[in-house]
N, C-alpha and C positions, 0 to 999 in steps of 0.2 A: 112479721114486722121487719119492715128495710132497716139493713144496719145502714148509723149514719155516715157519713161521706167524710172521709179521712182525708185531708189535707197532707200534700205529699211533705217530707222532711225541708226543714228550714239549711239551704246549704250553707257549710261551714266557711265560714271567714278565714281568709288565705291569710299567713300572717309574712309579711314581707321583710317585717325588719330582721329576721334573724338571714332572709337568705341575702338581705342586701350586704347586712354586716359579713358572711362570710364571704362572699365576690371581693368586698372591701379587701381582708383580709386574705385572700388566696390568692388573687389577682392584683387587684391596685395597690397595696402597698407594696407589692416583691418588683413589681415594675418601677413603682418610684425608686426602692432602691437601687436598681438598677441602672437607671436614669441618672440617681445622684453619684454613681460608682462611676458611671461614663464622663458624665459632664467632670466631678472634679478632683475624683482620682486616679485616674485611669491615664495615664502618661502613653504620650505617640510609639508605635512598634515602627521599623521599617523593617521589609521585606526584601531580601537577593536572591534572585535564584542563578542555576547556569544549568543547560541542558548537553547530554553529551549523546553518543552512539559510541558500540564495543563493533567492530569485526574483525575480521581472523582472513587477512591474504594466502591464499596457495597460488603458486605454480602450476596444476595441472586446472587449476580453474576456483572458484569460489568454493568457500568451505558455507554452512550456512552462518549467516550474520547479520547485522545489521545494514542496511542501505546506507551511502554515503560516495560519493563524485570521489575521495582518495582510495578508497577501496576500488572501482574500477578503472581510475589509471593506474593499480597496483595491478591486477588481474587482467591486463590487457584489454581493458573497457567493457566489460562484464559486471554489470549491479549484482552483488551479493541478493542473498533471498532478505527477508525480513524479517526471517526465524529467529528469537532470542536466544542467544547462547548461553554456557554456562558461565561466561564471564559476566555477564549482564546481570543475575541473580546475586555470583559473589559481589560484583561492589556492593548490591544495594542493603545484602544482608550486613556486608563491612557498615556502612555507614550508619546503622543502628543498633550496632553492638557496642557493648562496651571498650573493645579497640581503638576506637576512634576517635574517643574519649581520649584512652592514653595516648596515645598520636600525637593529640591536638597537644596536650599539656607539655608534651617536649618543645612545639615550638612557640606557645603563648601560655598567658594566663589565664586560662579558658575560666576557673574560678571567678573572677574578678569580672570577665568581661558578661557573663549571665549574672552576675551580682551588679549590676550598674546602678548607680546613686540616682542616676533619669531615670528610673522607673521606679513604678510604684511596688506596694509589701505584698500585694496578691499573683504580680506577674514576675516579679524577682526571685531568683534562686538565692533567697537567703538562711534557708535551712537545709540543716545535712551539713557533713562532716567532707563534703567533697570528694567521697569517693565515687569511681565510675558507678559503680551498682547504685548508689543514693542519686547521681546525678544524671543515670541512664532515663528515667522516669521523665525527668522536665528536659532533657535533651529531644527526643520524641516525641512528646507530647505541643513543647512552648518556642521550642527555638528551632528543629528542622522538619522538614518533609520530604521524603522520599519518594516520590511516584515515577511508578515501571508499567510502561504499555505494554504487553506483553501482544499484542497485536501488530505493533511497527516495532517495536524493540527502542525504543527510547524513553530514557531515562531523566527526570525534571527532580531538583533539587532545590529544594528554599530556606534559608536561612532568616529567623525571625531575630530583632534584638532591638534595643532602645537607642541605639546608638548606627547611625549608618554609615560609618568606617568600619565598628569590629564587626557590623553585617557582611564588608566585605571582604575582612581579614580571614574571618572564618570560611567565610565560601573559596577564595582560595587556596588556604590552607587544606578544605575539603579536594577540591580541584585535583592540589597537588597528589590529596593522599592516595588520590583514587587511582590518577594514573601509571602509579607505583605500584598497588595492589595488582593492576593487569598488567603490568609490567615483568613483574617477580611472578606472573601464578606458574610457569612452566620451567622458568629458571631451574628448578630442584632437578627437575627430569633432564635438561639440556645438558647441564652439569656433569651430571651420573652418566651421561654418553661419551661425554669428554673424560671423564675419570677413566671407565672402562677402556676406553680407544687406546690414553696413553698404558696404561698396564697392561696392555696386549702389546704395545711396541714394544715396550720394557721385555717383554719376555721374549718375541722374536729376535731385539736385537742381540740380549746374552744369548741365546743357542745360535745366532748368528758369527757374533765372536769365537765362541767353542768351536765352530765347523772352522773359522780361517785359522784357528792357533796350530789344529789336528792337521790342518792342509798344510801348513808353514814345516810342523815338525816329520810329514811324511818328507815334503823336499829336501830339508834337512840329509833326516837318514841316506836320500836317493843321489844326495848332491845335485839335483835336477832341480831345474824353475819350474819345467813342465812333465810331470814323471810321465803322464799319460804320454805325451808326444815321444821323450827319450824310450818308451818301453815299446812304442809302436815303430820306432827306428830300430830299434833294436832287435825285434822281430824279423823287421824286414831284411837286414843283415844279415843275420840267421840263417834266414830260406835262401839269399843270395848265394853265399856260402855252399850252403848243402845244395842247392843246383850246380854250382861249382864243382862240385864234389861229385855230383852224378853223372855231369856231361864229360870231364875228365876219365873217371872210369870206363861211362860207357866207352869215350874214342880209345883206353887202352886195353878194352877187350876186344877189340877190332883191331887193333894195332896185332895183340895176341897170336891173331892165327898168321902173320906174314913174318912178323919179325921179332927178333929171338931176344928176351928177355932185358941182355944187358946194352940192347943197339941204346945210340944216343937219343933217338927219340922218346923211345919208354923211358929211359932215365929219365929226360928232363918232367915227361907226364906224372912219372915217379915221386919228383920234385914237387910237382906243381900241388896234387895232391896230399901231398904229406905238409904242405904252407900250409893249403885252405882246410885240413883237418886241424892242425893248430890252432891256427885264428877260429876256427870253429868251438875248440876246447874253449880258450882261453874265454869266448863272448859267451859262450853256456854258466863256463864260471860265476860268469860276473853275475848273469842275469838267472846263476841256477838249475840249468838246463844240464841235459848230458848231450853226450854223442851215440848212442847206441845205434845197431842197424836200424830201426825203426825210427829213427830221429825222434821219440817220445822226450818230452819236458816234463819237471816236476812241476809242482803246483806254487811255488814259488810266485814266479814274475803272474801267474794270471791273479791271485792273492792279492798282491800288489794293485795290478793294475781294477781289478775290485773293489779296493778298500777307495782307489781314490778313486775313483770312478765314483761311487756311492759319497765321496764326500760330497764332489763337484754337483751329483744332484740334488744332495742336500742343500746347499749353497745355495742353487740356483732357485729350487723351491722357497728359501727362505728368503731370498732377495726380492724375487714377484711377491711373494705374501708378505713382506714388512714393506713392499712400495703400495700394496693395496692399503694397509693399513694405515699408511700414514696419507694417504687419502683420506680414508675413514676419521682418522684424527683431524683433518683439515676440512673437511664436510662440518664434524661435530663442532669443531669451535665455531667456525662460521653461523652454525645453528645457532650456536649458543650466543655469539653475537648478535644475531638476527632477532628483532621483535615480531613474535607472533600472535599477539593483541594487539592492537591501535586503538584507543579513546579517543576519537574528534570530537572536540568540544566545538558545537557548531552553535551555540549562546552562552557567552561569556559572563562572569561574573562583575557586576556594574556597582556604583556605588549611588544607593536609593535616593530620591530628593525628596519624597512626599512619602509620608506616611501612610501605608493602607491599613492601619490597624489602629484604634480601635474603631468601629463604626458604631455612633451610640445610636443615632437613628435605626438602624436595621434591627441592631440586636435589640435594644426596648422594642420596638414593635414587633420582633421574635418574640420577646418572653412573655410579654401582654398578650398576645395571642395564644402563644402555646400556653399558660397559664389558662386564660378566659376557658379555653376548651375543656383542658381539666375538671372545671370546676363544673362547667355546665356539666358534663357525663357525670360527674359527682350529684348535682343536682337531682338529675334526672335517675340518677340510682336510687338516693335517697327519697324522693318523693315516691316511685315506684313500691318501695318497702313499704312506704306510710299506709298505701291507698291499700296492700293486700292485709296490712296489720288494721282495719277497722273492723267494728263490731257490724255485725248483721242484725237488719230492722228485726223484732221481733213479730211475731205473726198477731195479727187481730182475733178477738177475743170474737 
């Protein structure tokens, strides 16, 4: 017997109103809200910003930096590379630290001015106790932007606020602070060049002093302005002398063999001899020296003429090397007066006329959209579950 003809399953009625009601709710109401938040609470932002470039001029040619027309009339018409430098990163990291927070507050009421009575209780900074740490958060977040190309190396800054004078107060204020940070970053090192430069003059000039006081008290002792000159005259005296003295004997040994001892001529040679062995004494005296046959000097006058000798090189060693120095010193300061970062702010900081903030158009048709999609993937998740959680037809008898 044919079994009878089984009619397939009666399909299930979609039930719609629960998934209308949650679109409602997932979707359409978070947009209205949102709608009502733009339309009639949501008070105008204005926006500043200023754009700057960091480079770094050398003398023997570009360091890398950022591109900028004053950088190659610095450089002899030479465009720096484009490479970010590490001043480039320090501002940007300054300008989202909590530093710049305190910066700001010595020279306004930074408090006050993110607390602005124009604006409304969701984009005000009206909680928190005002320190940088509680106010770092909405500082970053509400009121600046910081953007670093790290491809050309320039740097964009934006200052949000309800008010578009303390938009610009602030962006100045910023301006200011930055060009100070690249200003001061090497100063500590310039410094400590010029420290060390002068304490090295400081020491040349005292062992400088000590060598003229040691030269003064040798002339002293010598009665001489110039000992080295008087000791080298002196010398030379000496040996005049004792030529004297040689050329005399030898003519009265030759005299010797003709004529007899007390003739007038050997007496007066006699004479002459026995002068210039006096004057001979007497300058050995002075200068230390003897007479002996060998004409030998003690060590006396060479002593002498050693000690100063070794001063006058000292001297002079010390005079080139504290005139290098004080080059060295006059290089350093120079340095240290020289800026070696530049910040050209090549877009200035403006005071806004039109508010670009809030956009209710945009952002409701953001949230309704990105909402609607939500919801649909949710849909689609949850219907997915349903259709594997049903029963299976049972089999015919």
């Amino acid at each position: 017997m044919d079994e009878p003809y089984a009619l397939p399953p009666r399909p299930r009625k979609t039930r719609r109103g629960p998934i209308r009601r949650s679109f409602l709710l997932v979707a359409v109401l978070p947009t209205l809200l949102v709608a009502l938040y733009f339309g009639l609470v949501a008070r105008p932002r204005y926006i500043t910003q200023f754009r700057f470039s960091i480079y770094q001029p050398n003398n023997n040619g570009p360091q890398q930096g950022n591109g900028s027309i004053a950088a190659a009339a610095s450089t002899g018409g030479d465009l720096p590379s484009a490479a970010p430098t590490v001043a480039d990163y320090v501002v940007a990291d300054y300008l989202t630290s909590p530093q710049v927070i305190l910066d700001l507050e010595k020279r306004m009421d930074l408090r006050q001015m993110l607390d602005d009575p124009k604006g409304d209780l969701l984009g005000r900074y009206w909680w928190g106790d005002g320190t940088p740490e509680r106010m770092l958060w909405y500082w970053n977040t509400l009121t600046t932007n910081v953007s670093f190309d790290v491809t050309t190396g320039l740097t964009t800054v934006s200052v949000t606020t309800y008010s578009p004078r303390n938009a610009l107060i602030i962006a100045d204020a910023l301006q200011t602070l930055s060009e100070s940070v690249v200003n001061n970053m090497s100063a500590g090192a310039r410094q400590d060049k010029v420290r060390f430069a002068e304490s090295a003059v400081r020491r040349i000039d005292t062992r400088l002093k000590d060598v003229l006081l040691r030269e003064q008290a040798l002339r002293n002792a010598q009665k001489s302005p110039d000992p080295s000159a008087a000791a080298q005259a002196m010398l030379t005296y000496t040996d005049t002398l004792r030529q004297s003295i040689d050329t005399l004997t030898a003519e009265d040994s030759v005299l010797a063999r003709s004529i007899a001892p007390n003739a007038p001529t050997r007496r007066v040679l006699h004479r002459q001899i026995e002068a210039a062995q006096a004057q001979l004494r007497e300058a050995t005296k002075d200068i230390g020296g003897d007479t002996s046959p060998d004409h030998t000097q003690d060590a006396k006058l060479p002593r002498q003429m050693n000690a100063y000798e070794y001063l006058e090189l000292e001297r002079n060693f010390l005079t080139t090397f504290d005139s290098s120095l004080l080059q060295l010193l006059e290089t350093a300061r120079l340095d240290a007066a020289t800026q070696h970062n530049y910040l050209e702010t090549y877009v200035s900081p403006y005071a806004p006329r039109h508010a670009r903030l809030p956009r209710p158009i945009r952002w409701t048709a953001l949230t309704f959209i990105g909402l609607s999609t939500l919801w649909l993937i949710g849909l689609l998740i949850v219907l997915s579950v349903k259709d594997h959680m049903l029963p299976s037809e049972p089999d015919a008898p």
